[in-house]
FIKOLZA-1660 file (N, C-alpha, C; in steps of 0.1 Angstrom, whole numbers, plus 5000, padded with zeros to 4 digits):
% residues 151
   i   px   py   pz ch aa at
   1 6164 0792 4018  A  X  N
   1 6177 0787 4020  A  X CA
   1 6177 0777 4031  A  X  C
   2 6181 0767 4028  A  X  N
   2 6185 0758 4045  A  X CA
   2 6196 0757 4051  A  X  C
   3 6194 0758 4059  A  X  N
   3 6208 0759 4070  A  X CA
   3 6212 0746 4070  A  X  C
   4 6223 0739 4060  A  X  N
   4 6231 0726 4064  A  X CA
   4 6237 0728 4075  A  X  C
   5 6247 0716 4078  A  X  N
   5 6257 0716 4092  A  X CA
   5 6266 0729 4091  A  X  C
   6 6268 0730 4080  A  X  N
   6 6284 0736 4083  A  X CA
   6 6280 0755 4084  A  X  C
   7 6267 0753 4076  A  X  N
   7 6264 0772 4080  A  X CA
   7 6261 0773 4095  A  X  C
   8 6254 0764 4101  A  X  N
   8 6248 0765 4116  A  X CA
   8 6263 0760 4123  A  X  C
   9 6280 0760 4119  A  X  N
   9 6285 0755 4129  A  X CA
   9 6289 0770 4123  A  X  C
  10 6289 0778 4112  A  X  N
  10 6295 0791 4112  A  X CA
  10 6285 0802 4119  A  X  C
  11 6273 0799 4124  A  X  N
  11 6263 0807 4128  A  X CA
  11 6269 0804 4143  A  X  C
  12 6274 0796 4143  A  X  N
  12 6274 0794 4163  A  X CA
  12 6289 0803 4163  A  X  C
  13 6298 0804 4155  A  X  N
  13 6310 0807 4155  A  X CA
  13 6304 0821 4160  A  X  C
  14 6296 0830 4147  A  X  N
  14 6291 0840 4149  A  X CA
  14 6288 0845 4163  A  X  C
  15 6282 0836 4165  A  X  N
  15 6269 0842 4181  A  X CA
  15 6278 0840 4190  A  X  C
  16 6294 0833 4193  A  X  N
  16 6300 0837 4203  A  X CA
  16 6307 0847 4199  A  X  C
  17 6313 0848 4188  A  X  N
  17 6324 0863 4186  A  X CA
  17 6322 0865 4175  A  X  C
  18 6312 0876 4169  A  X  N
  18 6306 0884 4153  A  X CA
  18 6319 0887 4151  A  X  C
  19 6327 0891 4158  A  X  N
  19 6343 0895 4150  A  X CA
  19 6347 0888 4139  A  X  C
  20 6350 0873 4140  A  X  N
  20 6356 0866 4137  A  X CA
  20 6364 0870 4126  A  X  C
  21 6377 0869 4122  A  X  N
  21 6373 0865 4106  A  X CA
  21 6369 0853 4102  A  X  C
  22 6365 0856 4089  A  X  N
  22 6366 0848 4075  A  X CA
  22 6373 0835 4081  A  X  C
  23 6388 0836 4078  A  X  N
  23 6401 0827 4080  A  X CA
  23 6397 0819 4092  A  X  C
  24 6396 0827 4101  A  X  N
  24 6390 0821 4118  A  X CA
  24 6387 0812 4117  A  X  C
  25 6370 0816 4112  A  X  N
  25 6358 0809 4111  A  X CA
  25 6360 0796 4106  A  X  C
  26 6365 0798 4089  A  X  N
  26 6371 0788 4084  A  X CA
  26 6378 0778 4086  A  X  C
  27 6390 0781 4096  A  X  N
  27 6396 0773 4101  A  X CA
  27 6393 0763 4111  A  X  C
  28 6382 0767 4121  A  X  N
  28 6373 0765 4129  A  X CA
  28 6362 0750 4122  A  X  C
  29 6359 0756 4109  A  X  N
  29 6345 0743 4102  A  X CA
  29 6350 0736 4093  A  X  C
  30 6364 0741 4087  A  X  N
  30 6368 0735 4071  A  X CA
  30 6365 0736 4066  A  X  C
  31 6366 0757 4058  A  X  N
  31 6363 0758 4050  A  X CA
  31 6376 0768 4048  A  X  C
  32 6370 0772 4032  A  X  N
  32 6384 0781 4032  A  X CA
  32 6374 0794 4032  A  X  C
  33 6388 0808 4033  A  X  N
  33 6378 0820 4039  A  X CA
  33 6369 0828 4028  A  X  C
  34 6371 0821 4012  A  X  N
  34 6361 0831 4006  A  X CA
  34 6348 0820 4007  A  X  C
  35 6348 0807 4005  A  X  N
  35 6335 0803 4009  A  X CA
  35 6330 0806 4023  A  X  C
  36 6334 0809 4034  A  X  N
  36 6331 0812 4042  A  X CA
  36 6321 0823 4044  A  X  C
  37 6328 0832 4036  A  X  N
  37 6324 0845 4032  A  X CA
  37 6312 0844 4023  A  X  C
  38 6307 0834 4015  A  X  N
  38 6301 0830 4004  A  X CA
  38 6288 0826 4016  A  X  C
  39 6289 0822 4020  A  X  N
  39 6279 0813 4029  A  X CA
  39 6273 0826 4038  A  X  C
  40 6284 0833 4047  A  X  N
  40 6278 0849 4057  A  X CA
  40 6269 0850 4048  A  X  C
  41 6276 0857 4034  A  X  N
  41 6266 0866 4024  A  X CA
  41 6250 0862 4021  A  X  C
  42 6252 0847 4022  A  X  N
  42 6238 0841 4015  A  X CA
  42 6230 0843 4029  A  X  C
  43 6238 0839 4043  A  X  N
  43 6228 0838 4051  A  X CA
  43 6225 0856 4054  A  X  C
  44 6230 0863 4052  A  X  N
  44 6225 0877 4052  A  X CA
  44 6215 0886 4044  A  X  C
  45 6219 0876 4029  A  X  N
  45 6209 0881 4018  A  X CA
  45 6194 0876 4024  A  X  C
  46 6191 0863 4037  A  X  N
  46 6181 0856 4033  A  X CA
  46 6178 0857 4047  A  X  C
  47 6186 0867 4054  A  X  N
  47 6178 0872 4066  A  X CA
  47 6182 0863 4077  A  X  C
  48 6191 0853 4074  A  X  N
  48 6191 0845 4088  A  X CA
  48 6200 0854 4096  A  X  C
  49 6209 0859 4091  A  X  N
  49 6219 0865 4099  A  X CA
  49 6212 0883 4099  A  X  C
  50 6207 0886 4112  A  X  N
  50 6196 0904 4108  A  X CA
  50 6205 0912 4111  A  X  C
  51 6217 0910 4117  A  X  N
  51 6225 0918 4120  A  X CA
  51 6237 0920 4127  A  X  C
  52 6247 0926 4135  A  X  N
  52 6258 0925 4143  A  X CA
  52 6256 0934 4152  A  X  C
  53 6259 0934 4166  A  X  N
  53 6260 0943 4176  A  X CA
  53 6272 0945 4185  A  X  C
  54 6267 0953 4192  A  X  N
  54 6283 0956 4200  A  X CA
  54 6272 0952 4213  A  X  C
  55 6278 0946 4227  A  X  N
  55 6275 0943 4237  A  X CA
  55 6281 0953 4248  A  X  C
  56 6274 0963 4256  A  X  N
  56 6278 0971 4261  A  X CA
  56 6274 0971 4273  A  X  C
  57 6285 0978 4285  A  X  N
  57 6284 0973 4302  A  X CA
  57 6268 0986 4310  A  X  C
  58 6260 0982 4311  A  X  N
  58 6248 0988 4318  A  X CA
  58 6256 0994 4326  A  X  C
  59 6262 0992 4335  A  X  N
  59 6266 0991 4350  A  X CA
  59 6280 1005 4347  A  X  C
  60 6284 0999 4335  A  X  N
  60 6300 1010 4333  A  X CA
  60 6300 1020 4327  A  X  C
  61 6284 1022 4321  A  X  N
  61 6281 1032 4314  A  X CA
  61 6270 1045 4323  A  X  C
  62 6266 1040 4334  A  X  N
  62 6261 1048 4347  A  X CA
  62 6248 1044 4345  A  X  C
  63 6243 1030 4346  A  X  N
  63 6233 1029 4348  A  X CA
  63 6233 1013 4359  A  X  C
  64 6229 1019 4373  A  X  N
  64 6228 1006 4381  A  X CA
  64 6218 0997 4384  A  X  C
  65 6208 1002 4377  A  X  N
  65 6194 0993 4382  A  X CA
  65 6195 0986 4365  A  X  C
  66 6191 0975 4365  A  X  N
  66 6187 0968 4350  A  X CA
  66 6172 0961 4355  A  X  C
  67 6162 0965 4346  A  X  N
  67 6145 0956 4355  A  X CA
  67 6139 0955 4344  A  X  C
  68 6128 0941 4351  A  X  N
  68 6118 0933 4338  A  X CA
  68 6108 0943 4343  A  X  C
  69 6101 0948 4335  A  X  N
  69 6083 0956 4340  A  X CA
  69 6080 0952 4329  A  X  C
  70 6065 0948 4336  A  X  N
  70 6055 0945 4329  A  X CA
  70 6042 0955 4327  A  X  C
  71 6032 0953 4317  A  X  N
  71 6022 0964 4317  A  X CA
  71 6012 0957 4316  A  X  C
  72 6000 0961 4321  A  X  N
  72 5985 0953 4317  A  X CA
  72 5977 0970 4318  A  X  C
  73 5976 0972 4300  A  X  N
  73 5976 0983 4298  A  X CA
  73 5962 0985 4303  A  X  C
  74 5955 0998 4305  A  X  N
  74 5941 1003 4310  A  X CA
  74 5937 1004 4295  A  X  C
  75 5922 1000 4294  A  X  N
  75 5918 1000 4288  A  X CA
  75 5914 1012 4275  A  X  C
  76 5916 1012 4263  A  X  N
  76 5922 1020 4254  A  X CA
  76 5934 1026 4253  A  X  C
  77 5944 1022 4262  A  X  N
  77 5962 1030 4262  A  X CA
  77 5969 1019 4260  A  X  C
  78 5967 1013 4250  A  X  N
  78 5975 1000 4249  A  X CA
  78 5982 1007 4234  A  X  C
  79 5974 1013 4225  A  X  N
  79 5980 1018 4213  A  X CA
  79 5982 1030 4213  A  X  C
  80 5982 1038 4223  A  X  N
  80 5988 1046 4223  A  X CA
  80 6003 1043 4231  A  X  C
  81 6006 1033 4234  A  X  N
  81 6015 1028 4248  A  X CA
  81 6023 1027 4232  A  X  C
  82 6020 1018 4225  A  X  N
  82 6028 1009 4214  A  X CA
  82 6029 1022 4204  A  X  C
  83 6030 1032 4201  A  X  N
  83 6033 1042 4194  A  X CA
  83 6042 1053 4201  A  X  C
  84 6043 1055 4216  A  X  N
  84 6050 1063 4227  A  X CA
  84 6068 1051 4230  A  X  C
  85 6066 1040 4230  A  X  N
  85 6077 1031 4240  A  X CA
  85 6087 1030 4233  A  X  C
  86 6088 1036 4217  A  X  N
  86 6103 1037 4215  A  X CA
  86 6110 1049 4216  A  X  C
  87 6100 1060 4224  A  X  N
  87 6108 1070 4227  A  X CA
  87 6115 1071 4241  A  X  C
  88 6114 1057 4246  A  X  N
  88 6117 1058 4261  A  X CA
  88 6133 1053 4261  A  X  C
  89 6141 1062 4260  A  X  N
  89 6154 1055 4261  A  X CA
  89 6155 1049 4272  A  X  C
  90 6152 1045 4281  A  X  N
  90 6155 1035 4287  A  X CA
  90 6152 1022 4282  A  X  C
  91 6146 1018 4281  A  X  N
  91 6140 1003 4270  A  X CA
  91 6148 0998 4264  A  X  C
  92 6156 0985 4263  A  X  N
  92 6161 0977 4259  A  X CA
  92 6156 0970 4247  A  X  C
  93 6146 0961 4256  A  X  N
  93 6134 0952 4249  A  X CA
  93 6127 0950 4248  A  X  C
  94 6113 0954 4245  A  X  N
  94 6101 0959 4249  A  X CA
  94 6091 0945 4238  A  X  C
  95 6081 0938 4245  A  X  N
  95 6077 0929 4236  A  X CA
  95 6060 0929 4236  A  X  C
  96 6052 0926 4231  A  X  N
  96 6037 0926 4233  A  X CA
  96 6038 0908 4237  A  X  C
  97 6030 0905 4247  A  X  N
  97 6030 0895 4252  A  X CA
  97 6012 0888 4251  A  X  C
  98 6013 0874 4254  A  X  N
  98 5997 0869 4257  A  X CA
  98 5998 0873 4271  A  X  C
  99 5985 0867 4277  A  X  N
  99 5982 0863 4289  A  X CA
  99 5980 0878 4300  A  X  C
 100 5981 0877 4313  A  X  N
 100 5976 0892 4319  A  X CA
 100 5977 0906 4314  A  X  C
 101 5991 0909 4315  A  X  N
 101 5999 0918 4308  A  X CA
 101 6000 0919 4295  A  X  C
 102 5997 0927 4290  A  X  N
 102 6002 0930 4277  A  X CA
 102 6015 0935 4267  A  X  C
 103 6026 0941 4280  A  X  N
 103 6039 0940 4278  A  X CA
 103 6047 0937 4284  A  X  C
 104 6058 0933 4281  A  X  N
 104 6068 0930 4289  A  X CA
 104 6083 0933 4286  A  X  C
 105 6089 0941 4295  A  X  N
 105 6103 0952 4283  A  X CA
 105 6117 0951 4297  A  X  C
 106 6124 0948 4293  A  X  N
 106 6135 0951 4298  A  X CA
 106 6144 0968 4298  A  X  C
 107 6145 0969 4310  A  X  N
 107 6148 0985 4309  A  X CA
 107 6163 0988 4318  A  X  C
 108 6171 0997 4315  A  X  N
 108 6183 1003 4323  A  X CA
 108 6178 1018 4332  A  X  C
 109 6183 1020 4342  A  X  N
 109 6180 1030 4348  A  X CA
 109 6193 1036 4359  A  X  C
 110 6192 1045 4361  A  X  N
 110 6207 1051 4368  A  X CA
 110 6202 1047 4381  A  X  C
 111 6196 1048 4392  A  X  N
 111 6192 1043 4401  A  X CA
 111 6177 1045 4404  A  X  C
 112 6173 1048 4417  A  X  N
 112 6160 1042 4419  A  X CA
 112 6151 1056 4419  A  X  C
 113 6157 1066 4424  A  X  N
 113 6150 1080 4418  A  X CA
 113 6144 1080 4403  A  X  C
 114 6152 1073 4392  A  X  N
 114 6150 1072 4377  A  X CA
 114 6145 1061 4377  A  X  C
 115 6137 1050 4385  A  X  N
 115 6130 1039 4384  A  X CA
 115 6118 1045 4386  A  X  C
 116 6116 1056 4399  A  X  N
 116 6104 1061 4404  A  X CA
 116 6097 1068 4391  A  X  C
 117 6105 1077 4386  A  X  N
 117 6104 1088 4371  A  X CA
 117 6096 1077 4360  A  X  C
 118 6105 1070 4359  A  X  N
 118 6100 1060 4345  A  X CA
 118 6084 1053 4346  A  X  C
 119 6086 1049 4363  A  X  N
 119 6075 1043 4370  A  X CA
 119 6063 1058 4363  A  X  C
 120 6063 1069 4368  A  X  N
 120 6058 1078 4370  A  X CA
 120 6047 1078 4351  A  X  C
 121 6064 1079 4343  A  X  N
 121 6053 1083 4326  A  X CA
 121 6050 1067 4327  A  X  C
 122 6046 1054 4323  A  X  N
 122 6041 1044 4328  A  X CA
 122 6030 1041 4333  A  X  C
 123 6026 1049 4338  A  X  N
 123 6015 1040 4348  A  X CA
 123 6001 1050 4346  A  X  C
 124 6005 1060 4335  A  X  N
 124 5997 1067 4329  A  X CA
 124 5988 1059 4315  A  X  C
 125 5996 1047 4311  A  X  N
 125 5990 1037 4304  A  X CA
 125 5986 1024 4308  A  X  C
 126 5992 1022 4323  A  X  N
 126 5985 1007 4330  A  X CA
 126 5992 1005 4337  A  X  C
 127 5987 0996 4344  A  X  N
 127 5993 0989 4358  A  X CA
 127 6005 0985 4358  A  X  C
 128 6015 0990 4361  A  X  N
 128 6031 0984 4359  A  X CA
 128 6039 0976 4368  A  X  C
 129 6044 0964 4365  A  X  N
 129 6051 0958 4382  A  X CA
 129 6064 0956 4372  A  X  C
 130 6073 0957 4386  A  X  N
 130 6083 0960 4381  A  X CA
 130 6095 0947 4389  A  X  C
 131 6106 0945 4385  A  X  N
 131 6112 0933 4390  A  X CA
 131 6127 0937 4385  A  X  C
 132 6134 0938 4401  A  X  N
 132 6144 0941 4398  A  X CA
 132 6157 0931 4395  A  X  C
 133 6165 0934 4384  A  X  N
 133 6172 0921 4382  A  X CA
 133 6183 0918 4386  A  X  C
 134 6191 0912 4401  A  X  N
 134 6199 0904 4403  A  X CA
 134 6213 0905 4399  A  X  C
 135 6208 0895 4392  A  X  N
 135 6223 0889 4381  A  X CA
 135 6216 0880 4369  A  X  C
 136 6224 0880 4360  A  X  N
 136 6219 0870 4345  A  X CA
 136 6227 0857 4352  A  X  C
 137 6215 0851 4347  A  X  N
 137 6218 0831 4346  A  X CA
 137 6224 0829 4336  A  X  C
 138 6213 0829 4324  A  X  N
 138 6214 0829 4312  A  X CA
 138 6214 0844 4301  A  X  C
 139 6227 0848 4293  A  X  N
 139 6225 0858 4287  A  X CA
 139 6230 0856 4271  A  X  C
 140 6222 0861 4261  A  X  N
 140 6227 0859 4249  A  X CA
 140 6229 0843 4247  A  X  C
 141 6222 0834 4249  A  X  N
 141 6225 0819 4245  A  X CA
 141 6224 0814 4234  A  X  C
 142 6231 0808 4223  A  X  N
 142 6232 0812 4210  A  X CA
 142 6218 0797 4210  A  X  C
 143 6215 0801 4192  A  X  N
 143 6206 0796 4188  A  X CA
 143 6210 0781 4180  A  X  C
 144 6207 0771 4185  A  X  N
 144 6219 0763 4179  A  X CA
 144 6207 0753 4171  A  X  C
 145 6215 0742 4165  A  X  N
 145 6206 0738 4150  A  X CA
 145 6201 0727 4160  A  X  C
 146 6188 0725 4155  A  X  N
 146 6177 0719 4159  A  X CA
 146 6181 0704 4159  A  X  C
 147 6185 0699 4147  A  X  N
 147 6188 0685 4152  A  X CA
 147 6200 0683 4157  A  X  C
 148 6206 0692 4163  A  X  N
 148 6218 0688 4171  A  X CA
 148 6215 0680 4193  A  X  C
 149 6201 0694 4188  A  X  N
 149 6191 0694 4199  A  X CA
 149 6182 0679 4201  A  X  C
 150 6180 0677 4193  A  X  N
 150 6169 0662 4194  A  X CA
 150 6177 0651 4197  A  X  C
 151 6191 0649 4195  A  X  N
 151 6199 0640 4195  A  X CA
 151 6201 0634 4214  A  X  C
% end
């Protein structure tokens, strides 16, 4: 399927508010709301669109530390690392990366006693550094159409 103008101006509608309606949306690109609807469906049948989420507060749900760690796993715990890390509810995002490290995951933690803990199962598969995060610059930046970009 290719993404003309007007699915990538309903894909951006998307990635600021999944709510939307139909009508919204529509109103928004000029379309009417069942083609709108016609267009979601195709970009869903063909996998552009993988899914919807709800965006929820770290901070309001009792967790105050949010951190990047990285892993540069010891040698032979790297597959066993990649078969254990989705049982780590803390884990957000957890990615296999090139270059030193071999992971790199974004994690929530209630404070630094449960940074130490997490530290603790961790470092039983490799070297872990850990970076605690601040504030977001950039969060969720939607994906927008390419030749809007080269322009």
């Amino acid at each position: 399927m290719k993404v003309d103008s007007l699915s990538w101006s309903i894909l951006e509608c998307l990635q600021q508010n999944a709510r939307l309606s139909n009508a919204e949306i529509g109103r928004k690109v000029g379309l009417s709301s069942p083609a709108v609807a016609e267009r979601i469906k195709k970009m869903e049948d063909y996998g552009i669109i993988e899914g919807y989420t709800t965006k929820v507060s770290y901070a309001k749900t009792g967790y105050q530390l949010k951190a990047i760690i990285t892993i540069r796993a010891f040698m032979g715990r790297l597959k066993p690392f990649l078969s254990k890390i989705s049982t780590f509810n803390e884990v957000l995002n957890c990615y296999r990366i090139t270059g030193n490290e071999n992971i790199i995951m974004e994690v929530v933690l209630e404070d630094q006693v449960h940074l130490q803990s997490f530290i603790d199962r961790l470092i039983t598969y490799g070297e872990a550094k850990t970076h605690i995060i601040l504030s977001n610059v950039v969060e969720n930046n939607p994906i927008l159409n390419r030749t809007e970009l080269i322009k």
